[in-house]
C-alpha positions as CSV (number, residue, x, y, z in Angstrom):
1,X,34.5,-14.8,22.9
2,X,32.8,-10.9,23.3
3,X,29.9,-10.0,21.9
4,X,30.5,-7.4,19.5
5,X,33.1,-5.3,18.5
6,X,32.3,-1.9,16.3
7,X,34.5,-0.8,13.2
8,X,34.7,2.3,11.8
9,X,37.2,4.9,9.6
10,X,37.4,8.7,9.9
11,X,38.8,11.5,8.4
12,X,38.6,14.5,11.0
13,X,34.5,14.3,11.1
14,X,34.5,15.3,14.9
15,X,30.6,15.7,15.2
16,X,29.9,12.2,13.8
17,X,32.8,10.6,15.6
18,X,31.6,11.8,18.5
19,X,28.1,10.7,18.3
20,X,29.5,7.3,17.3
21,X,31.5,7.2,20.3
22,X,29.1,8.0,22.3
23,X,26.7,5.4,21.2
24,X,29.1,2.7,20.5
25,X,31.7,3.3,23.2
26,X,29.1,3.8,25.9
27,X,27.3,0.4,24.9
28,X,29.9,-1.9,24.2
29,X,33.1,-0.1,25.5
30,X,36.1,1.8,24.2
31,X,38.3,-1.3,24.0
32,X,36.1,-2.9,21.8
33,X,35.8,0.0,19.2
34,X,38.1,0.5,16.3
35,X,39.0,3.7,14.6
36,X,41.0,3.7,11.8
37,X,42.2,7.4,11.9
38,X,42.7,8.4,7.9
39,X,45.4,10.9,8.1
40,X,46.3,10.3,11.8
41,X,44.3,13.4,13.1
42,X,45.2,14.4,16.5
43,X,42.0,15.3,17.0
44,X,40.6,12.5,16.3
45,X,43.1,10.5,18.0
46,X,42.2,12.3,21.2
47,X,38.8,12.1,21.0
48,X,39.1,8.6,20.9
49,X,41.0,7.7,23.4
50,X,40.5,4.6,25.5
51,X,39.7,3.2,21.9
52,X,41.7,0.6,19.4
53,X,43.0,3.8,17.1
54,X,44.6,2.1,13.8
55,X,46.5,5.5,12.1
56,X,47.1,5.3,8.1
57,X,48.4,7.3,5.8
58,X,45.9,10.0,4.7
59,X,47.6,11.1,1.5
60,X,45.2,12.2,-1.6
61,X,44.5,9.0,-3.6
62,X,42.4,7.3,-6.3
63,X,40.5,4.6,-5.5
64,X,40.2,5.9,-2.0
65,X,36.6,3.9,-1.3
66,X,37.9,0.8,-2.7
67,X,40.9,0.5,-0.8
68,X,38.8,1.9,2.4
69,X,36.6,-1.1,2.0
70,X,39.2,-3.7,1.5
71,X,41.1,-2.6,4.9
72,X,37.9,-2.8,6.9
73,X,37.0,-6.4,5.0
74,X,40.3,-7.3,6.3
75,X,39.5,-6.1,10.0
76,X,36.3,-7.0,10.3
77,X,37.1,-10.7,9.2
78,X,40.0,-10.8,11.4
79,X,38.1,-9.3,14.3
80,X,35.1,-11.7,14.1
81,X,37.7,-14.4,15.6
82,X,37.7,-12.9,18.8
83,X,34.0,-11.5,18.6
84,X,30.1,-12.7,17.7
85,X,29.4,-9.9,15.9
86,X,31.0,-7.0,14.5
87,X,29.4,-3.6,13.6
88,X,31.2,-1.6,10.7
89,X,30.3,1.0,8.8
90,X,30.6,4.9,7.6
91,X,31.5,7.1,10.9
92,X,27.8,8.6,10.0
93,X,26.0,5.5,10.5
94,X,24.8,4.2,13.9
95,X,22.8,0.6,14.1
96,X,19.8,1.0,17.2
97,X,17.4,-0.9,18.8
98,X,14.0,-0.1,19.2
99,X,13.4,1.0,23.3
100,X,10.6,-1.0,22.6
101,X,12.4,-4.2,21.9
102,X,12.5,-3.9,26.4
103,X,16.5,-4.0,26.2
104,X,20.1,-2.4,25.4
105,X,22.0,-3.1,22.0
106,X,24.4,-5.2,23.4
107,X,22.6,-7.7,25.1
108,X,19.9,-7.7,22.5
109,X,22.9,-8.8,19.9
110,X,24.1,-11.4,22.3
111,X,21.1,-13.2,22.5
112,X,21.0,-13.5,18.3
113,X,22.1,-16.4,16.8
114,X,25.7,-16.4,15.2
115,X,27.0,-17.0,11.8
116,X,25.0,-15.0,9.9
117,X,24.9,-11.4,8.6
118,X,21.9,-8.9,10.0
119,X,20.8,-5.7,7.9
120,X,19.0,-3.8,10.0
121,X,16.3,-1.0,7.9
122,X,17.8,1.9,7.2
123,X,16.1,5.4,8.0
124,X,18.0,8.9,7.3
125,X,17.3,11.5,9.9
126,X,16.5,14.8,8.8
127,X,16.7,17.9,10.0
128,X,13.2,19.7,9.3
129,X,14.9,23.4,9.8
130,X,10.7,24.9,9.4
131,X,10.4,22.5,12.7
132,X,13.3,21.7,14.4
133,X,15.0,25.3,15.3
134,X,17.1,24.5,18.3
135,X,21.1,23.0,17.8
136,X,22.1,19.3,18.1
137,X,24.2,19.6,21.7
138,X,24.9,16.3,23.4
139,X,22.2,14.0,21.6
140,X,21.2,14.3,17.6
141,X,17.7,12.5,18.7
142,X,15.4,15.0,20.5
143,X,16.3,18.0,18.5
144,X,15.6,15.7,15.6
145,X,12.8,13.6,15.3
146,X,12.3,13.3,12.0
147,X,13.3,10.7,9.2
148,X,12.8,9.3,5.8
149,X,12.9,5.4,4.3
150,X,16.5,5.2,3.1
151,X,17.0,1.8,1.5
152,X,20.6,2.7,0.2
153,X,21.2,2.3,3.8
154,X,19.4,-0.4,4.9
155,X,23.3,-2.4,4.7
156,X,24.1,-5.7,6.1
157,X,26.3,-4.1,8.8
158,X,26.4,-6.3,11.6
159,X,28.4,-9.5,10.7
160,X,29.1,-13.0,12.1
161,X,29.3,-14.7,9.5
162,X,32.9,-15.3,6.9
163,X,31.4,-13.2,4.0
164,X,32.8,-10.3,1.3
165,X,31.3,-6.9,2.2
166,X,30.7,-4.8,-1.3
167,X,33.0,-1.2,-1.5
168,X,30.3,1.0,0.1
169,X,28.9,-1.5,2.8
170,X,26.0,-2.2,0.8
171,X,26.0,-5.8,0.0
172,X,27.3,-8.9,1.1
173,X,28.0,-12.5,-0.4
174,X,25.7,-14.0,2.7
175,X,23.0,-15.2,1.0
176,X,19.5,-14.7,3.5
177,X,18.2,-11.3,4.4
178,X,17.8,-11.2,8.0
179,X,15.8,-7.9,8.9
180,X,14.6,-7.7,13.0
181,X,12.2,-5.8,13.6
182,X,13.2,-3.8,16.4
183,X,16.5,-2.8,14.5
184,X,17.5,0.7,12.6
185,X,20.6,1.9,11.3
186,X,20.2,5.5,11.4
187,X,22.1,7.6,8.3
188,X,22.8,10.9,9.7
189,X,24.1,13.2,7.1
190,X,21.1,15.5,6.8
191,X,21.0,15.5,11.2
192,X,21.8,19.3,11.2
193,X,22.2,22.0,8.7
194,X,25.3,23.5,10.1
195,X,27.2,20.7,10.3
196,X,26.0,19.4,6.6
197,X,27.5,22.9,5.6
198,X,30.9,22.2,6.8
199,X,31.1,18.3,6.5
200,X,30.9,19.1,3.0
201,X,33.2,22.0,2.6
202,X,35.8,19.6,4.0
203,X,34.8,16.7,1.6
204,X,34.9,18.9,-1.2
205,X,37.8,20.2,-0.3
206,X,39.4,16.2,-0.4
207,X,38.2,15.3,-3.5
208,X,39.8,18.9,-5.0
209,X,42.6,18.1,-3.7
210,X,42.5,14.7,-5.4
211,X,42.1,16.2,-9.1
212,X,40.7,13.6,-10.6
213,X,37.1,12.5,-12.1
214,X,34.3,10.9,-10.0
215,X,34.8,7.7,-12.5
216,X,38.4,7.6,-11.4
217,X,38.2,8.4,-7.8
218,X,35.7,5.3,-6.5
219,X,34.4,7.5,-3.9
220,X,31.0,8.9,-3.3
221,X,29.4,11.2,-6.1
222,X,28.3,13.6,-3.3
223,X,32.0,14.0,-2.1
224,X,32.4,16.5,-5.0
225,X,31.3,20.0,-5.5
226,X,29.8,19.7,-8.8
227,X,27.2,17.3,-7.6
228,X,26.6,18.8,-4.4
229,X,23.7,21.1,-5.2
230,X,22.3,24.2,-3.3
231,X,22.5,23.3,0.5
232,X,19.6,25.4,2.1
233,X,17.2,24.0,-1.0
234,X,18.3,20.4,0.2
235,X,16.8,21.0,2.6
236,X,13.7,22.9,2.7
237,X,12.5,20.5,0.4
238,X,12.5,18.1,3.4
239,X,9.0,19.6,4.0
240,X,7.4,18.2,0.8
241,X,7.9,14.7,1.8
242,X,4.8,12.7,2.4
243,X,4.3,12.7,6.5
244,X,3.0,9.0,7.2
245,X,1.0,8.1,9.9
246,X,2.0,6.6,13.0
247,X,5.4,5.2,12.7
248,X,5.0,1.5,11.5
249,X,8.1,0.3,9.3
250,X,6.9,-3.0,8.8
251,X,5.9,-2.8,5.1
252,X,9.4,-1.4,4.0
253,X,11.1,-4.7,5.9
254,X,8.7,-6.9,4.1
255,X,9.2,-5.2,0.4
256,X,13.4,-5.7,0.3
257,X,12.3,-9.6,1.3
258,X,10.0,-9.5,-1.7
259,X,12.6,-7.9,-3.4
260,X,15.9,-10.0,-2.4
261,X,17.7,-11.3,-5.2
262,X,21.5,-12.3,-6.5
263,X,23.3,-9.2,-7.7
264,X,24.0,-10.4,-11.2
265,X,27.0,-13.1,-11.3
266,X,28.5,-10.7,-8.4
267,X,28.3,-13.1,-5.6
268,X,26.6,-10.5,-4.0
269,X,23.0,-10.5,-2.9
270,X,20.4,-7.2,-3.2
271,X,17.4,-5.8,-2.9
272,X,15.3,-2.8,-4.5
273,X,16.5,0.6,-3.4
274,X,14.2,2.4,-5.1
275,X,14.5,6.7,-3.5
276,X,11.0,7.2,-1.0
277,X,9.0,10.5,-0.8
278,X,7.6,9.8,2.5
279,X,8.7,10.9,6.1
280,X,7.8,9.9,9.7
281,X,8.3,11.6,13.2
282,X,9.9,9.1,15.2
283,X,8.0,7.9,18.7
284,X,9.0,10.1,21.6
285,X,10.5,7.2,22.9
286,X,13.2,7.7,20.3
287,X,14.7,10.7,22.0
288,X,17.7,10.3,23.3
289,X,18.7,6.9,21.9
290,X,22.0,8.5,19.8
């Protein structure tokens, strides 16, 4: 059996699928990363090449997220007969270890125990335009060192374990909250200004094209133009957040335990995601990891 395959779908977002495959597809391989190309994009087809490229349809739809996460439930449980663990998630997300953890993702995920589901915390990194001036090139961490708590992303991503995964990645029906401590799943919307910018022109653009109400839709509230606010203010107000000392994310692992509960009669297990107004400056040995 392999270690760990990584899952994914994308919908023509070049900078995130290339950071994506250049963290996943360095680390574990290209033949153990699947794309499922929404729209069959020749772009993205060629940018992944060497990959496992699934094409579908990329037709305007309702119900798009629900039918999104229903595919990759299918993949990932089919996939986890030929791997240990398998790594899905948003092309925007990207699960990493600590350097300090002395090892590589791979063989740090071989080395975990199997059938079981681990959530890793999850942090959004931010671009701080007052600090950060110069452009994301071939890594997003150096240019950007900065990130806030971002429970809505702290997901139970990394599965070995026969389990349901909720529309959005968020929950599971896997019952135990397993949180190492050397592991991050970095949220990278907010990486760069620019790209924010056009990431969502094109999203907006989708969901227009849609014509239909958020209710209606199942997709992301921020995919639509009427919730998507005033990008430069977004932001600037990055600053205001409450700089924390040091960078010790301990205390944040330890409340969603405290926190950990059965999602109503669901099946589905959760914890507290209540919104943070505090950043950190990630340790210089962060530079360079994605």
């Amino acid at each position: 059996m392999q270690t760990v395959a990584a899952v994914t779908m994308v919908r023509d977002d070049l900078f995130f699928l290339k950071a994506w495959l250049g963290h996943y597809g360095e680390q574990f391989g290209r033949e153990n990363c699947y794309i499922i190309n929404h729209g069959r994009g020749a772009a993205v087809a060629e940018m992944a090449q060497g990959c496992n490229v699934i094409g579908i349809p990329g037709d305007p739809h309702k119900n798009f997220d629900m039918k999104r996460w229903r595919l990759l439930n299918g993949l990932v449980e089919g996939l986890r007969a030929y791997y240990k663990y398998v790594v899905v998630g948003d092309v925007d997300e990207l699960v990493v270890l600590d350097p300090q953890a002395g090892t590589d993702l791979k063989s740090w995920i071989a080395e975990q125990p199997g059938k079981q589901v681990l959530t890793p915390l999850g942090l959004e990194v931010i671009h701080r335009i007052d600090l950060e001036p110069d452009p994301v090139t071939e890594k997003i961490l150096g240019p950007r060192m900065h990130v806030r708590p971002a429970p809505h992303y702290s997901k139970p991503c990394l599965v070995s374990f026969g389990t349901k995964i909720a529309r959005g990645g968020h929950f599971t029906q896997y019952e135990k909250l397993h949180t190492p401590e050397h592991l991050y799943l970095l949220h990278l919307k907010f990486c760069d200004f620019d790209t924010y910018c056009a990431t969502m022109n094109q999203r907006n653009a989708v969901t227009g094209e849609i014509d239909a109400p958020i209710r209606e839709v199942s997709i992301g509230r921020h995919w639509f133009a009427e919730a998507r606010g005033e990008d430069r203010a977004v932001f600037e107000a990055f600053s205001e957040l409450e700089m924390q000392d040091g960078f010790n994310p301990g205390p944040l692992r330890r409340k969603m335990h405290r926190s950990w509960k059965p999602r109503g009669d669901t099946g589905f297990w959760n914890f507290d995601r209540a919104d943070s107004d505090t950043q950190y400056r990630l340790p210089d040995r962060f530079a360079g990891v994605i």
